[in-house]
TITORPA-194845 format. One record per atom (N, C-alpha, C, O, CB): residue number from 0; residue in three letters; chain; atom name; x, y, z. Coordinates in nm, 2 decimals, padded with zeros to 4 digits. Each point is the difference from the previous one (the first is absolute). Glycine has a CB too. Example, Ala and Ser with C-alpha at 12.3 -4.5 7.8 and 13.67 -1.06 7.14 Angstrom:
<recs>
    n  res  chain  atom       x       y       z
    0  ala      A     N   01.32  -00.57   00.78
    0  ala      A    CA  -00.09   00.12   00.00
    0  ala      A     C   00.09   00.12   00.00
    0  ala      A     O   00.10   00.00   00.07
    0  ala      A    CB  -00.29  -00.12   00.05
    1  ser      A     N   00.15   00.23  -00.19
    1  ser      A    CA   00.09   00.11   00.00
    1  ser      A     C  -00.08   00.11   00.08
    1  ser      A     O   00.05   00.11   00.01
    1  ser      A    CB   00.07  -00.17  -00.23
</recs>
This chain:
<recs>
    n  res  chain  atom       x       y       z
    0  unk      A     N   07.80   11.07   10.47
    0  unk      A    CA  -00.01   00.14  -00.02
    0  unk      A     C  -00.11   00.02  -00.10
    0  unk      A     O  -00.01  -00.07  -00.10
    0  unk      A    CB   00.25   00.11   00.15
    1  unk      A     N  -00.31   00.03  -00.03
    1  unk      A    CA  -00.09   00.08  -00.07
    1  unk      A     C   00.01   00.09  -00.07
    1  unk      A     O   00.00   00.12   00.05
    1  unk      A    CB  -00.06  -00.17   00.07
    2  unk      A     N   00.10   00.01  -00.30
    2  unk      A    CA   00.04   00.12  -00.08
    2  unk      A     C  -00.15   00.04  -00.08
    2  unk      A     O  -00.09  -00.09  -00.03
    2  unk      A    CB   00.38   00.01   00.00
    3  unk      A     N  -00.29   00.24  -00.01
    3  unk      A    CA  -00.06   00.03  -00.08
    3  unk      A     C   00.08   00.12  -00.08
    3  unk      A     O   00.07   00.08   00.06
    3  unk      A    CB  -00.26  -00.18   00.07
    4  unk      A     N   00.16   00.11  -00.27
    4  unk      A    CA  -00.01   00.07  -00.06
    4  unk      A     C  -00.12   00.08  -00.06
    4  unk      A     O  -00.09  -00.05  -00.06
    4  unk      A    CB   00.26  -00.06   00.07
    5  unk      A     N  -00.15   00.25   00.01
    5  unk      A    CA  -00.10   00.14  -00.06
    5  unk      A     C   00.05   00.08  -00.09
    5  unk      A     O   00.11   00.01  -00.04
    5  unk      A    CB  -00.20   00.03   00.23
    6  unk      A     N   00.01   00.01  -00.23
    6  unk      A    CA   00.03   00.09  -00.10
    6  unk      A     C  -00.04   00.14   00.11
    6  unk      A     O  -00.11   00.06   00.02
    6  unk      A    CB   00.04  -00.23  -00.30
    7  unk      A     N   00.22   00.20   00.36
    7  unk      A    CA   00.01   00.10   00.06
    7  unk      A     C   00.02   00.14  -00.05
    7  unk      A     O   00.12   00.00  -00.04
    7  unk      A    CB  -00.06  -00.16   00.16
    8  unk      A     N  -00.12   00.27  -00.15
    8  unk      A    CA   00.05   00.11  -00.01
    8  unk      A     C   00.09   00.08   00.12
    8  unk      A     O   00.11   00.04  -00.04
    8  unk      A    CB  -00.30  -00.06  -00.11
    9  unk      A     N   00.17   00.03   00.25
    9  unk      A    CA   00.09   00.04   00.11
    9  unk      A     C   00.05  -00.13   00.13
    9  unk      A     O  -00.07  -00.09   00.04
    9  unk      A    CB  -00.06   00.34  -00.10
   10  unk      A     N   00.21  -00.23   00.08
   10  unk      A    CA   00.09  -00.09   00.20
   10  unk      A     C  -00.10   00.02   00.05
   10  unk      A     O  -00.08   00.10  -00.03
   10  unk      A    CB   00.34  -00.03   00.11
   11  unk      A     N  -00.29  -00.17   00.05
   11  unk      A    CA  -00.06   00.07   00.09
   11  unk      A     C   00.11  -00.06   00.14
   11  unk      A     O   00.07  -00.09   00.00
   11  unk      A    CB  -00.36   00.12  -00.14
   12  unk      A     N   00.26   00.06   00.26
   12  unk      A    CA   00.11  -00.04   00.09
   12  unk      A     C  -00.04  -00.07   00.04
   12  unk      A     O  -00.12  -00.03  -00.01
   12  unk      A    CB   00.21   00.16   00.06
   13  unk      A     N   00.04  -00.20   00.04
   13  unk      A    CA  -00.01  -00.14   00.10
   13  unk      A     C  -00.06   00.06   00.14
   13  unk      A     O  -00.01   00.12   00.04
   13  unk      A    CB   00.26  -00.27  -00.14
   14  unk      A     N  -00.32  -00.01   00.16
   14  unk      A    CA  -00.06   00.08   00.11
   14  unk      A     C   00.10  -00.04   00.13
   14  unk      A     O   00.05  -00.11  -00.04
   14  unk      A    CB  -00.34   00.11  -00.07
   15  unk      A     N   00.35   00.04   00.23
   15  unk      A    CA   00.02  -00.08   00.08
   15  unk      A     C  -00.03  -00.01   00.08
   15  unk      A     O   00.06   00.06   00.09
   15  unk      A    CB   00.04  -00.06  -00.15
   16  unk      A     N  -00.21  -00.08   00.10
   16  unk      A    CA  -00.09  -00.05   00.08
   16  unk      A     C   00.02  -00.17  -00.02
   16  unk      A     O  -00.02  -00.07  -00.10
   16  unk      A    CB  -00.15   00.31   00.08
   17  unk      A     N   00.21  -00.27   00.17
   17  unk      A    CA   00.00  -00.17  -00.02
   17  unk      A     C  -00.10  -00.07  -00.01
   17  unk      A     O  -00.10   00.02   00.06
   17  unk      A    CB   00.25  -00.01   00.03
   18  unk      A     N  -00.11  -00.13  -00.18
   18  unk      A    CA  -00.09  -00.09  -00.03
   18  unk      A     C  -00.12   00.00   00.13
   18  unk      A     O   00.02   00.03   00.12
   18  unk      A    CB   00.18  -00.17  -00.29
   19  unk      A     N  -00.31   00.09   00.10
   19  unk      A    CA  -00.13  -00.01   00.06
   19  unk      A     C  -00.02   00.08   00.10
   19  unk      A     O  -00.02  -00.03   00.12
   19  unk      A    CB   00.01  -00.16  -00.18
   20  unk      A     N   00.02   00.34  -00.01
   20  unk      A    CA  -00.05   00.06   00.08
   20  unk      A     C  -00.14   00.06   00.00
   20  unk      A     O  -00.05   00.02  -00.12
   20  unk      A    CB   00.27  -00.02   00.14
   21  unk      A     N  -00.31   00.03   00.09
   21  unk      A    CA  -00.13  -00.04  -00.02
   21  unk      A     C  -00.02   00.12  -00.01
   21  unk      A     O  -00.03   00.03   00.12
   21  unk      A    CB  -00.03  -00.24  -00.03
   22  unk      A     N   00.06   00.32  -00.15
   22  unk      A    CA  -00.10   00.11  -00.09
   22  unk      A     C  -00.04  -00.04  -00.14
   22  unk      A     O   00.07  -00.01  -00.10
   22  unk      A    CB   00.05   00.18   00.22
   23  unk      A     N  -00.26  -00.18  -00.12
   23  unk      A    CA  -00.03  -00.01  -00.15
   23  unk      A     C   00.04   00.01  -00.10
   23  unk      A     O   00.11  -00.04   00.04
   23  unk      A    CB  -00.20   00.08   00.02
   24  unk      A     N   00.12  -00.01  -00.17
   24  unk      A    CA   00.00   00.03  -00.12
   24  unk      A     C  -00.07   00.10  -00.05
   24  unk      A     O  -00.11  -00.03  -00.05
   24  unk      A    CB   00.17  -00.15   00.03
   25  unk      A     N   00.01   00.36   00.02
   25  unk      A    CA  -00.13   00.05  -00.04
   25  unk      A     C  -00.08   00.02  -00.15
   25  unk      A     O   00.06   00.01  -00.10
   25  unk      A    CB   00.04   00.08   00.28
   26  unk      A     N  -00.23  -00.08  -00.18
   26  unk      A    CA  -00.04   00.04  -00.11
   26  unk      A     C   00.09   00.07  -00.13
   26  unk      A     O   00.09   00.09   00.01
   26  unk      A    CB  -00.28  -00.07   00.17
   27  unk      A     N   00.15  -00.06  -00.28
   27  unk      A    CA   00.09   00.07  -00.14
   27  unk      A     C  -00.02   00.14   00.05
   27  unk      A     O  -00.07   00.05   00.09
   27  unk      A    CB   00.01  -00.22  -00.32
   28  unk      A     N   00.18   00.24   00.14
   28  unk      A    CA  -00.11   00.13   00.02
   28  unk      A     C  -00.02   00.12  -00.14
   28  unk      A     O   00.08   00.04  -00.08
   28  unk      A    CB   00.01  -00.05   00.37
   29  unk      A     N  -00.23   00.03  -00.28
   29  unk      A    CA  -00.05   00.02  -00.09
   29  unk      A     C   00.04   00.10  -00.13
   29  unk      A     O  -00.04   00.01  -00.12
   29  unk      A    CB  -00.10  -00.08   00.30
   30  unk      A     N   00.26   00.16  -00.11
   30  unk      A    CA   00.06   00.09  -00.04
   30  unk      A     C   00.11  -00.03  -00.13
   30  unk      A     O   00.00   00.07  -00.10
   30  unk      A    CB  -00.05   00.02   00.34
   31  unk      A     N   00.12  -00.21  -00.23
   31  unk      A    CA   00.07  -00.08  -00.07
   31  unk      A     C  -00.09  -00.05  -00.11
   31  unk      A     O  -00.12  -00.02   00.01
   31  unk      A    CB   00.26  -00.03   00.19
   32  unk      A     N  -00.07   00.01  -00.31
   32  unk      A    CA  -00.08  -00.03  -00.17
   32  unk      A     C   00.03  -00.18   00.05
   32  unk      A     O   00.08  -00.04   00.09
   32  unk      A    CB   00.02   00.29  -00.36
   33  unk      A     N  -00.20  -00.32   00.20
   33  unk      A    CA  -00.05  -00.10   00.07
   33  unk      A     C   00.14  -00.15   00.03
   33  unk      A     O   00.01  -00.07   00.10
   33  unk      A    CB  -00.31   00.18  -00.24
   34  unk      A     N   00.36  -00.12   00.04
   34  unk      A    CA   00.14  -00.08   00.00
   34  unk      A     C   00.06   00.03   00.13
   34  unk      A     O   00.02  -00.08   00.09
   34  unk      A    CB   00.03   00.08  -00.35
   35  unk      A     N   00.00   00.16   00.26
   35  unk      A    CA   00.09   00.07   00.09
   35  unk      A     C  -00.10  -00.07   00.14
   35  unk      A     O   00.05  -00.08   00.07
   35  unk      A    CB   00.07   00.35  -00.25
   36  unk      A     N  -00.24  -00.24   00.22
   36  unk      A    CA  -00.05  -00.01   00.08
   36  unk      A     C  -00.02  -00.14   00.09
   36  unk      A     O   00.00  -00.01   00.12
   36  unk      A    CB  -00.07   00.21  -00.26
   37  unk      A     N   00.06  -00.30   00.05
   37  unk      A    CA  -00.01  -00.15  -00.02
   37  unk      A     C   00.12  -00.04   00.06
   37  unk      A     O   00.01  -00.08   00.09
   37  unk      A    CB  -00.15   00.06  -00.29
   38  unk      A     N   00.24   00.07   00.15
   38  unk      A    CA   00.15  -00.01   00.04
   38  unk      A     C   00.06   00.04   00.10
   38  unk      A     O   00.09  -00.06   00.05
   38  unk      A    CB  -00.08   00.08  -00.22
   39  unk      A     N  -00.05   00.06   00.21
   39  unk      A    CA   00.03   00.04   00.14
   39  unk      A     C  -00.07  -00.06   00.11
   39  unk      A     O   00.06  -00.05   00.10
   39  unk      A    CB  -00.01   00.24  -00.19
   40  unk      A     N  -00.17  -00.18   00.08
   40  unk      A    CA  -00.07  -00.12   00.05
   40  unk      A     C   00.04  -00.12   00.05
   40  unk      A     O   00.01  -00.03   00.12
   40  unk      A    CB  -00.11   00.11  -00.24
   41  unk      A     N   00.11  -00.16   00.02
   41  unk      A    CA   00.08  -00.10   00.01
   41  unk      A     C   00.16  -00.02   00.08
   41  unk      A     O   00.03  -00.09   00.08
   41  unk      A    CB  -00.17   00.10  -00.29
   42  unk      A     N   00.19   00.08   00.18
   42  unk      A    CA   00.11   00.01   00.04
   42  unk      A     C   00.00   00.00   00.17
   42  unk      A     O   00.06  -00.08   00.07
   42  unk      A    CB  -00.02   00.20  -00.31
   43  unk      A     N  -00.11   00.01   00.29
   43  unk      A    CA  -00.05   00.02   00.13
   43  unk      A     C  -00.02  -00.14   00.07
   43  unk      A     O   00.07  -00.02   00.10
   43  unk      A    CB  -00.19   00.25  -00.17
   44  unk      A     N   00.01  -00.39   00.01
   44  unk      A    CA  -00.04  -00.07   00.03
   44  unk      A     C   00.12  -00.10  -00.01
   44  unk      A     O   00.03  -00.09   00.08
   44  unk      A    CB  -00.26   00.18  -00.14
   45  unk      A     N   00.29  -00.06  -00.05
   45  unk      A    CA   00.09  -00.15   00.05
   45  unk      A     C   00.14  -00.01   00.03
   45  unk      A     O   00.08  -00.10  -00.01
   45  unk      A    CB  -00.22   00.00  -00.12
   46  unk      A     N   00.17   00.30   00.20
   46  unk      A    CA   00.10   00.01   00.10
   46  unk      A     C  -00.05  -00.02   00.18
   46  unk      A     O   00.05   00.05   00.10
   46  unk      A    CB   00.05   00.12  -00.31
   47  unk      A     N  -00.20  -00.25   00.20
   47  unk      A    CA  -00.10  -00.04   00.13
   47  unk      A     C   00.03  -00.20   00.01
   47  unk      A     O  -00.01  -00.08   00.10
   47  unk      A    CB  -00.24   00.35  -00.15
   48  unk      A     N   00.26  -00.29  -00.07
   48  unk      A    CA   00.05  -00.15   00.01
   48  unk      A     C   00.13  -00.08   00.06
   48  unk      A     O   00.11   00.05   00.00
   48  unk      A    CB  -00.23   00.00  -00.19
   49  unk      A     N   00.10  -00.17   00.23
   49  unk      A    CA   00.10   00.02  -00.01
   49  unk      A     C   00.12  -00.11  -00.10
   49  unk      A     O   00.12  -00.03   00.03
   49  unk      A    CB  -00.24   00.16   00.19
   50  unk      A     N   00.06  -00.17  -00.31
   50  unk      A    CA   00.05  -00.03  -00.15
   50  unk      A     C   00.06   00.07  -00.06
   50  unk      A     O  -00.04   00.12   00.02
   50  unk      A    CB  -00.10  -00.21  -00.05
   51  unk      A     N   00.27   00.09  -00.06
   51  unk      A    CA   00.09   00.15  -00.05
   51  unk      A     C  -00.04   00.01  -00.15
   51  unk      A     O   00.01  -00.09  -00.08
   51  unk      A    CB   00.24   00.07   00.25
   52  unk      A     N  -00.30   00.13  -00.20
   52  unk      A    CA  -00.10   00.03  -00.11
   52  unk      A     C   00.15   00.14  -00.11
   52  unk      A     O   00.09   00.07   00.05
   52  unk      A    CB  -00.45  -00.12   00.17
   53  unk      A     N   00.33   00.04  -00.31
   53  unk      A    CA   00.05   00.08  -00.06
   53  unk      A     C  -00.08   00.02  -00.14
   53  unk      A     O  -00.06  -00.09  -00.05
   53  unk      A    CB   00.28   00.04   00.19
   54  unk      A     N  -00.22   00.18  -00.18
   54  unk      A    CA  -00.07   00.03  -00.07
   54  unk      A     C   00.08   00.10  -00.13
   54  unk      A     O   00.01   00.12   00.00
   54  unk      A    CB  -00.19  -00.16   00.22
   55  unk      A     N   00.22  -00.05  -00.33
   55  unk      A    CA   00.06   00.06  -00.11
   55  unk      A     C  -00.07   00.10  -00.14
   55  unk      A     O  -00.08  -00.06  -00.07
   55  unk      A    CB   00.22  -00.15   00.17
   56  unk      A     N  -00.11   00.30  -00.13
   56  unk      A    CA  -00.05   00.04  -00.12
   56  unk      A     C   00.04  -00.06  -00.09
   56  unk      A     O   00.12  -00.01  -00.04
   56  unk      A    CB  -00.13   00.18   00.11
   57  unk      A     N  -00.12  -00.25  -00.15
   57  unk      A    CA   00.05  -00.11  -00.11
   57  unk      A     C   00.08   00.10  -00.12
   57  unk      A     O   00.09  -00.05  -00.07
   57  unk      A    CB  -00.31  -00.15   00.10
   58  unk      A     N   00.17   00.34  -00.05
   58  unk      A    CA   00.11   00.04  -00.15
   58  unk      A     C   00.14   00.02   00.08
   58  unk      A     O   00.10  -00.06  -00.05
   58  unk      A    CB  -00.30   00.23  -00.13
   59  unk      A     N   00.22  -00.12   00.26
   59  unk      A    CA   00.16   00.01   00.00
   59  unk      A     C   00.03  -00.09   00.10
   59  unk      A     O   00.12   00.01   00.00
   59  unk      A    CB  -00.08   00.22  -00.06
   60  unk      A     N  -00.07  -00.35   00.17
   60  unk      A    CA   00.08  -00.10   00.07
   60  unk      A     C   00.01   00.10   00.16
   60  unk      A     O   00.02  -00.05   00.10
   60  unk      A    CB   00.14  -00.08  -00.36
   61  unk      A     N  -00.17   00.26   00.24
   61  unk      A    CA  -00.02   00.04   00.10
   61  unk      A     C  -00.07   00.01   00.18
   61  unk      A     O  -00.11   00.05   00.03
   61  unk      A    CB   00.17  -00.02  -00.27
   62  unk      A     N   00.01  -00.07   00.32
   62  unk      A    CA  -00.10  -00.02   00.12
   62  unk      A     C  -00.08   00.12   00.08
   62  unk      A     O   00.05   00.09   00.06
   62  unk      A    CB   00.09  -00.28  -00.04
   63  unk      A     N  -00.26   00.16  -00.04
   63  unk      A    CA  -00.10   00.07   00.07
   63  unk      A     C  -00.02   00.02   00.14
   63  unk      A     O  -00.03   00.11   00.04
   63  unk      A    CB  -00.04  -00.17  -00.21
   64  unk      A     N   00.07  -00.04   00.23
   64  unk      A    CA  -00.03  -00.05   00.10
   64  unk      A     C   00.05  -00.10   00.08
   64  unk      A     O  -00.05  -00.11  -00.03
   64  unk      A    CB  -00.09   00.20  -00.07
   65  unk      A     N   00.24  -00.09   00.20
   65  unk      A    CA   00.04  -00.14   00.09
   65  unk      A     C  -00.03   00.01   00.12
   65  unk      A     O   00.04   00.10   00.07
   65  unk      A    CB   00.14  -00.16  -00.19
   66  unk      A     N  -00.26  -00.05   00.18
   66  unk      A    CA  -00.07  -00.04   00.11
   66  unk      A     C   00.15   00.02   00.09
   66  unk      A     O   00.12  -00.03  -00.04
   66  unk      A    CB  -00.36  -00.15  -00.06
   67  unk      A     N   00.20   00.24   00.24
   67  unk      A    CA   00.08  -00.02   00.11
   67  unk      A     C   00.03  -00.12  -00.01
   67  unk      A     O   00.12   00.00  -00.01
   67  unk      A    CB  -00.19   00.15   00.14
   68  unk      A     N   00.01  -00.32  -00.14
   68  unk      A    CA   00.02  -00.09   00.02
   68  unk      A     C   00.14  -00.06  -00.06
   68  unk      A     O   00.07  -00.10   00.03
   68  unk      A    CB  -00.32   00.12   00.01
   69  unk      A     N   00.26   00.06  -00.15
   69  unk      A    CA   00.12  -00.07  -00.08
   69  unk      A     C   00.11  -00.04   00.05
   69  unk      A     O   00.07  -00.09  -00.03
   69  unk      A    CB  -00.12   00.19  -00.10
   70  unk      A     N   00.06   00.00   00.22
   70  unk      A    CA   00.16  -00.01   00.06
   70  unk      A     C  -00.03  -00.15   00.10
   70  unk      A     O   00.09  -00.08  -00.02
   70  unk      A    CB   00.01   00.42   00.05
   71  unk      A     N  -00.21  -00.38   00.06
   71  unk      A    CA   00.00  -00.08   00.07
   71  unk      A     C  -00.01  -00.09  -00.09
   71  unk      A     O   00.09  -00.08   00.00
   71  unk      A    CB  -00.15   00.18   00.19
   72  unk      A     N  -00.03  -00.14  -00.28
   72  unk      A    CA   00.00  -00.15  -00.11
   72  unk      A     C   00.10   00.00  -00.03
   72  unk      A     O   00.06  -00.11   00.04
   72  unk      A    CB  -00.23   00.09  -00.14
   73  unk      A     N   00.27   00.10   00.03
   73  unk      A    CA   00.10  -00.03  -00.10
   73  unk      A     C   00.14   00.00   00.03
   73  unk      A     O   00.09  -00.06  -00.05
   73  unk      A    CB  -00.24   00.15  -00.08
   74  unk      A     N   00.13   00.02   00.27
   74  unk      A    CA   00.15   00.00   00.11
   74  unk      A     C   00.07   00.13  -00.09
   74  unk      A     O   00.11   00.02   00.04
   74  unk      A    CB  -00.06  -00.32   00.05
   75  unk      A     N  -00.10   00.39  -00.20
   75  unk      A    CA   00.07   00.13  -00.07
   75  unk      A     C  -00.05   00.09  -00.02
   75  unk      A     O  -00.09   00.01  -00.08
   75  unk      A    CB   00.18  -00.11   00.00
   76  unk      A     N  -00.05   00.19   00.13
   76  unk      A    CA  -00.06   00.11  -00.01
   76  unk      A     C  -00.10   00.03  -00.12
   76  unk      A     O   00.01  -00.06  -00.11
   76  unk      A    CB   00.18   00.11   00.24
   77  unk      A     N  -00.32   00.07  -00.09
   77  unk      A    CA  -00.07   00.09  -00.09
   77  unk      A     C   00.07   00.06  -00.09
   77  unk      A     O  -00.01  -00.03  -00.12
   77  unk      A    CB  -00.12   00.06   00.27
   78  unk      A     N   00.23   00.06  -00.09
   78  unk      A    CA   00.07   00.09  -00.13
   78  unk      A     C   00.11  -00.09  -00.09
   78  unk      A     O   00.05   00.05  -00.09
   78  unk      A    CB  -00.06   00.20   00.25
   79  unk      A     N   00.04  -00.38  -00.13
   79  unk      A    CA   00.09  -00.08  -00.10
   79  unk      A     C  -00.11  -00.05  -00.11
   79  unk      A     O   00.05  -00.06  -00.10
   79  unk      A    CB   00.14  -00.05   00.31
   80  unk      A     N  -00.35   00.14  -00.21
   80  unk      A    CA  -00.08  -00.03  -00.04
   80  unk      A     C  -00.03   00.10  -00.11
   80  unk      A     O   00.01  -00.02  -00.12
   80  unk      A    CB  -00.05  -00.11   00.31
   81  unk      A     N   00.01   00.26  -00.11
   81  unk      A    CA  -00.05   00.12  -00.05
   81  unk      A     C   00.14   00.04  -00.13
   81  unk      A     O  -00.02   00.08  -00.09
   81  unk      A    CB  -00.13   00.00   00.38
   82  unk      A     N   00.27  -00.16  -00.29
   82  unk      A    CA   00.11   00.06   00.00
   82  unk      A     C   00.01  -00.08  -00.14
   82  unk      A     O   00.03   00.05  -00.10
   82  unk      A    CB   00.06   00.03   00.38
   83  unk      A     N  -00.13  -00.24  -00.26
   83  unk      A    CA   00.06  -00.08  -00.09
   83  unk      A     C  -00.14  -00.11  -00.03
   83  unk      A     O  -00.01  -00.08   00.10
   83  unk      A    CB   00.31   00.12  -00.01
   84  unk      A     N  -00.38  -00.05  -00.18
   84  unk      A    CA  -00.15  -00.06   00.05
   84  unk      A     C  -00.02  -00.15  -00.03
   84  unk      A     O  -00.10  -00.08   00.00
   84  unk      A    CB  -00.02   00.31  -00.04
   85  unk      A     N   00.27  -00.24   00.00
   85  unk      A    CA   00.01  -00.18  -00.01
   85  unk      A     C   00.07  -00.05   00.09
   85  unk      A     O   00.05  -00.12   00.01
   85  unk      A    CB  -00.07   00.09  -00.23
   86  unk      A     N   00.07   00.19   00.35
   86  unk      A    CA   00.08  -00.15   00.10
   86  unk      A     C  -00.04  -00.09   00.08
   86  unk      A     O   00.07  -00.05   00.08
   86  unk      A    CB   00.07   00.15  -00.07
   87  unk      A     N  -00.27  -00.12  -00.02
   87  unk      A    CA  -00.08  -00.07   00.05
   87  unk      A     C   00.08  -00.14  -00.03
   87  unk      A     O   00.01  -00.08   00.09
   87  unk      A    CB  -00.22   00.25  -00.11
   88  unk      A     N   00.25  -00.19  -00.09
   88  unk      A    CA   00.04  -00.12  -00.08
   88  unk      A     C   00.13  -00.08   00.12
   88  unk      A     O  -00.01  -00.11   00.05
   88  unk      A    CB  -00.04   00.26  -00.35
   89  unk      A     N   00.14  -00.07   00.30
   89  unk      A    CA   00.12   00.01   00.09
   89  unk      A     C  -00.02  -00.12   00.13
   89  unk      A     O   00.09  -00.08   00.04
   89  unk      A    CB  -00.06   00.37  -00.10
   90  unk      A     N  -00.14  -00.28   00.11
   90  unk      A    CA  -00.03  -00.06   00.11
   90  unk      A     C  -00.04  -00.15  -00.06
   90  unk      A     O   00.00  -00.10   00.08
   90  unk      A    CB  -00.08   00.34   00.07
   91  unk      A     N   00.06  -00.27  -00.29
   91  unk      A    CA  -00.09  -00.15  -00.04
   91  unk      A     C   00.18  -00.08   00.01
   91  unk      A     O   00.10   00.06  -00.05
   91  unk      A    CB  -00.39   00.03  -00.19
   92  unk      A     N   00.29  -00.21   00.30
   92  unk      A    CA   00.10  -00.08   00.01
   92  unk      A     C   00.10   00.01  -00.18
   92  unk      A     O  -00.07   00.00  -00.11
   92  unk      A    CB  -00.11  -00.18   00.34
   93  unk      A     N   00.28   00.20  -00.24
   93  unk      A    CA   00.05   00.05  -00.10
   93  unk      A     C  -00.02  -00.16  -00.12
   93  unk      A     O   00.04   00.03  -00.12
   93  unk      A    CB   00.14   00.21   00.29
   94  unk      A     N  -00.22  -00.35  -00.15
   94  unk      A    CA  -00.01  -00.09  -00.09
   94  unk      A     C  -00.14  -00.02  -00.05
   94  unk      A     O  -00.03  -00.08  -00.09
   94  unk      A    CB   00.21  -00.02   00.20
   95  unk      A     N  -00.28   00.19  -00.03
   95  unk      A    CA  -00.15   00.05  -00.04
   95  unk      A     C  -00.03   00.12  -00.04
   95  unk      A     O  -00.11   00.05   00.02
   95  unk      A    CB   00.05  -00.18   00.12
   96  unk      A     N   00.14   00.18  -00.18
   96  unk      A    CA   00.01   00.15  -00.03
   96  unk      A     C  -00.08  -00.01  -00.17
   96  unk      A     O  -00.12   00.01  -00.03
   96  unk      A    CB   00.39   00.08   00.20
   97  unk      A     N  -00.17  -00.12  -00.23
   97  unk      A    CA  -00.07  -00.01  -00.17
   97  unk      A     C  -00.12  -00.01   00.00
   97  unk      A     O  -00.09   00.09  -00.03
   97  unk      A    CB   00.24  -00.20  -00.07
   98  unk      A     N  -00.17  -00.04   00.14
   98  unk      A    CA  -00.15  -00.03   00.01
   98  unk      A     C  -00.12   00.10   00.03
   98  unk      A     O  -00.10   00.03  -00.07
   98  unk      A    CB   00.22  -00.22   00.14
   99  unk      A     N  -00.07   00.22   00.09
   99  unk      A    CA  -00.11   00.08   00.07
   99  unk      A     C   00.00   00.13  -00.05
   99  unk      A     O  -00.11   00.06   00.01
   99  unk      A    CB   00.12  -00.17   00.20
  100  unk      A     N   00.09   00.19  -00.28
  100  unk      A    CA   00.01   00.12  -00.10
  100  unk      A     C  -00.05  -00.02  -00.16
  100  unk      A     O  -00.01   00.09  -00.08
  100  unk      A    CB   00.21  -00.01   00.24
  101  unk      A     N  -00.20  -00.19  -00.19
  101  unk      A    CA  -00.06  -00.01  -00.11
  101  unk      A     C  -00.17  -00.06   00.02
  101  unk      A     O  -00.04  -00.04  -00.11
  101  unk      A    CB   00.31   00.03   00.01
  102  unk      A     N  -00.34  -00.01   00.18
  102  unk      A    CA  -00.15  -00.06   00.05
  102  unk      A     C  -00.03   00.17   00.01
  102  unk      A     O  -00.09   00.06  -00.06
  102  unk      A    CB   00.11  -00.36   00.23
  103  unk      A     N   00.10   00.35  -00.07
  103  unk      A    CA  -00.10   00.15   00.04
  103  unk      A     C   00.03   00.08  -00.15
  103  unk      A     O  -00.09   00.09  -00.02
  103  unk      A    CB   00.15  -00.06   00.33
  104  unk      A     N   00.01  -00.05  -00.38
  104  unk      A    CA  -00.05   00.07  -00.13
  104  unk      A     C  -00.05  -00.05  -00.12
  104  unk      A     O   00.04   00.05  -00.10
  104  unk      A    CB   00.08   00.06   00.18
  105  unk      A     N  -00.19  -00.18  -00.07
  105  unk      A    CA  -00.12  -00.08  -00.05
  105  unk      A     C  -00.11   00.05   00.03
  105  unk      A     O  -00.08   00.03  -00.09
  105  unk      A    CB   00.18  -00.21   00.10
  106  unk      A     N  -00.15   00.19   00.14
  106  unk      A    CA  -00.08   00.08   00.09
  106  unk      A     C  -00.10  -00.08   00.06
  106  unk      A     O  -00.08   00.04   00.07
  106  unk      A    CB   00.12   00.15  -00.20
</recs>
């Protein structure tokens, strides 16, 4: 999985459009202050992958952004995501859990 943390000021929505699907990624757009803009961007681009990407606001732990893909890598839903942003964890074999939750907060 593909995690990032931003320093998000606003959500942006999920897209549902399945993986690799072949419309571009459009241009930022210009109207948006340049983070906000970058971000959405982004977002647009790597709900087109098909790697499961999630995108957390580093001040509050909050998720930004989860790739359609999640649900197929991980086998759990988006909103168990949107809902709770470490159950990602849930799915790591429960005798690799510590470990792999303490590596991912290390960073």
């Amino acid at each position: 999985m593909i995690s990032i943390e931003v320093n998000a000021d606003e959500q942006m929505g999920r897209r549902s459009e399945p993986c690799g699907a072949s419309r571009p990624a459009p241009a930022p757009n210009p109207a948006q202050d340049s983070a906000g803009r970058l971000l959405a961007w982004f977002g647009q681009l790597a709900a087109q992958v098909c790697e499961a990407v999630r995108i957390a606001d580093i001040r509050t732990g909050a998720m930004v952004f989860v790739s359609p893909a999640y649900e197929r890598v991980w086998g759990r839903s988006c909103a168990s995501l949107w809902q709770n942003p470490k159950a990602w964890i849930e799915a790591i074999h429960p005798q690799d859990r510590f470990q792999v939750g303490a590596a991912y907060e290390r960073g």
